[in-house]
N, C-alpha and C positions, 0 to 999 in steps of 0.2 A: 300405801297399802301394807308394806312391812311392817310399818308400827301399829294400823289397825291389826293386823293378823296375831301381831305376837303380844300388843302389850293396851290392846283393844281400843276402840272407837273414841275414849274420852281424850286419850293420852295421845292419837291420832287430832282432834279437833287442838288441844291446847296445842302442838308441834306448826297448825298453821295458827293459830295467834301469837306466838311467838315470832315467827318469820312474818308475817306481816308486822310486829312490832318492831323488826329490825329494818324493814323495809321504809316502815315508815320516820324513822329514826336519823335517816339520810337524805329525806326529802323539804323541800322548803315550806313555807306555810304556802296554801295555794295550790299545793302540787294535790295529785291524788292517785292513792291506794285501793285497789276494789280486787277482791278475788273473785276472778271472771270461774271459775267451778275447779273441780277434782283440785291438784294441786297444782292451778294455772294462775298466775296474779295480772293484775296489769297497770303499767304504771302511767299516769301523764302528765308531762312536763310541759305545761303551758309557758310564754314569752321568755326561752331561755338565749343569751345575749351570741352566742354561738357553739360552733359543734366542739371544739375546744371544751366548754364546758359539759355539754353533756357526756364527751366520753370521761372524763374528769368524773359524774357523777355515776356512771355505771360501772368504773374505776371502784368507787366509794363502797357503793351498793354490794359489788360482786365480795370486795373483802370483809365484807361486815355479814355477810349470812353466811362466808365460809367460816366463820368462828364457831365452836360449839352450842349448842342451844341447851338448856338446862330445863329439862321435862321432870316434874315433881323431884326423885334421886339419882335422875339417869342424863346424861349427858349425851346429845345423838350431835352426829355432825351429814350435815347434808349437802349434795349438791346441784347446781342448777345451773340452768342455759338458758342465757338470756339473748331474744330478739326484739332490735330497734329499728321503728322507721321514724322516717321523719319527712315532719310540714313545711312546707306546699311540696318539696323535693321528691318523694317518692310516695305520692297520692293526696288528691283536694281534699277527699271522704273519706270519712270515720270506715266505710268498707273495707275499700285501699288498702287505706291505713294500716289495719289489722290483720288483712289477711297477708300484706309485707312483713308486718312483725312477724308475725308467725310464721312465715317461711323463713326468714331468717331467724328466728328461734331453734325451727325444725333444722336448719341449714348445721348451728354452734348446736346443736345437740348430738349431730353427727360425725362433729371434730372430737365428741370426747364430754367431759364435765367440766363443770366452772366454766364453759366458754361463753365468749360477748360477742355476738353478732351484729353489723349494722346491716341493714339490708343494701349500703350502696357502697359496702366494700365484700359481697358478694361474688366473685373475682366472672365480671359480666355473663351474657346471657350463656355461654357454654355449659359451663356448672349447673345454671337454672335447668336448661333444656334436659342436662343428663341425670340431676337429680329427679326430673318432675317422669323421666323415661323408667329410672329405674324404682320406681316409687308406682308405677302402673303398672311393672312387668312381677312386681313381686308377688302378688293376690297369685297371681296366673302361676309362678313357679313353687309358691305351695300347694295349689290345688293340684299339680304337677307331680307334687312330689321332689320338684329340681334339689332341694336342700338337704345336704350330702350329713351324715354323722360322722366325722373322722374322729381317730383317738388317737388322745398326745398320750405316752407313756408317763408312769411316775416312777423315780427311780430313789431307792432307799440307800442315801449315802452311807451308811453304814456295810453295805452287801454290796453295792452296785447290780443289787436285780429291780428287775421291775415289777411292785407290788400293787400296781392300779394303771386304771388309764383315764383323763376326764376328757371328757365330751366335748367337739369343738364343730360348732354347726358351720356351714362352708356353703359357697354358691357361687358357681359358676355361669354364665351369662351367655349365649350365641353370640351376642353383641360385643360384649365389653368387658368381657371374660372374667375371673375372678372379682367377686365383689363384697369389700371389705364388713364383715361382722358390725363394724362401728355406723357403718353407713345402714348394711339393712335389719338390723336390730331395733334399734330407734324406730326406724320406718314401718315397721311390724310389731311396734309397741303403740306409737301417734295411731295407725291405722286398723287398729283394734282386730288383729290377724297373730298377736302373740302368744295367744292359747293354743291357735291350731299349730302352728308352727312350734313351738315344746311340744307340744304332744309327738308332731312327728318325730323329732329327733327323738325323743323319749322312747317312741314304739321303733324305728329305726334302733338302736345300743343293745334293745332288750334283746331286737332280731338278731343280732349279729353275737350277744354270750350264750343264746338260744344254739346255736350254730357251732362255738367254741363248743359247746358241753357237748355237743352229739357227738364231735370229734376229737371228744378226750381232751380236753384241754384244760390244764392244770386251773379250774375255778377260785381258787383264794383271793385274786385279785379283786381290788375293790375298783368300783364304777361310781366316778361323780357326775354328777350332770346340773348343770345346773340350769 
């Protein structure tokens, strides 16, 4: 979406044939590459000799698309999170199958970037149960409102004042109390709830320098949000 928005739709299309050309780059004859939609790929490794070697190729994989990509004069570097299952071990059917990757995709997307997921090193059903809980409660605490605006200060090494504040969206849980950005970002990005959720924080910041201004408060501060 960033490279459609800033440097348009063609330059957006070559960026996935590039990445699918690094993708496929590391795969054996046999194997196959198919982009399942938006910027979703999927890979499959038919009769590989053991799991040794597939993490060995998702190993390969992961260092080869984190290398720079070279778009007409512009060099982008990108990153991804990749989730694996695997046959007969964690599903008979092509269903199964896919919807384990993809929680263990969704799983290594919420450790961060660049992560590899397998789905049966998933650290057992705990994790499952608490992500699948906070993953259903999150709709509910933006419609709620539950998702807090806090400001981190910025401070200008040269003065030691503080000339800004950015925006740090925050949530807190009845259940399971603080819960971490990395976890429901993602999860509010995957579940197509990341517009309404910036907006709040967004109207939430304005409310509160709204607030500063009526009570005098020195405004030259700058406001990031991202």
């Amino acid at each position: 979406k960033n490279v459609n928005d800033t440097l348009g739709p063609s330059s957006g299309d070559k960026l996935l044939l590039a990445f699918a050309e690094r993708l496929r780059r590391q795969l054996r004859e046999g194997d196959t590459v198919a982009r399942w939609g938006g910027d979703e790929f999927v890979v499959l490794l038919p009769d590989m000799d053991s799991l040794e070697n597939i993490r060995d190729i998702a190993r390969k994989v992961g260092e080869e698309v984190q290398a720079p990509l070279k778009i007409e004069d512009t060099e982008m570097v990108v990153t991804f999170s990749m989730g694996i299952a695997l046959y007969p071990d964690d599903g008979e059917d092509t269903e199964v199958l896919f919807s384990r990757a993809d929680r263990a995709m969704f799983f290594a997307k919420a450790q961060g970037r660049n992560q590899v997921c397998f789905f049966r090193d998933m650290s057992a059903n705990a994790i499952d149960k608490r992500e699948l809980y906070i993953q259903n409660r999150l709709a509910s605490a933006i419609n709620s409102q539950q998702i807090q605006a806090w400001f981190q200060p910025v401070i200008a090494a040269s003065s030691g004042l503080c000339v800004g504040v950015e925006v740090l969206a925050r949530w807190q849980d009845d259940e399971h109390g603080w819960i971490s950005p990395a976890t429901f970002i993602p999860m509010a990005e995957n579940l197509g709830l990341i517009q309404e959720l910036g907006q709040q924080v967004l109207l939430a910041s304005l409310a509160v320098f709204q607030r500063w201004q009526a009570a005098g408060t020195n405004l030259s501060l700058t406001l990031a949000i991202n």
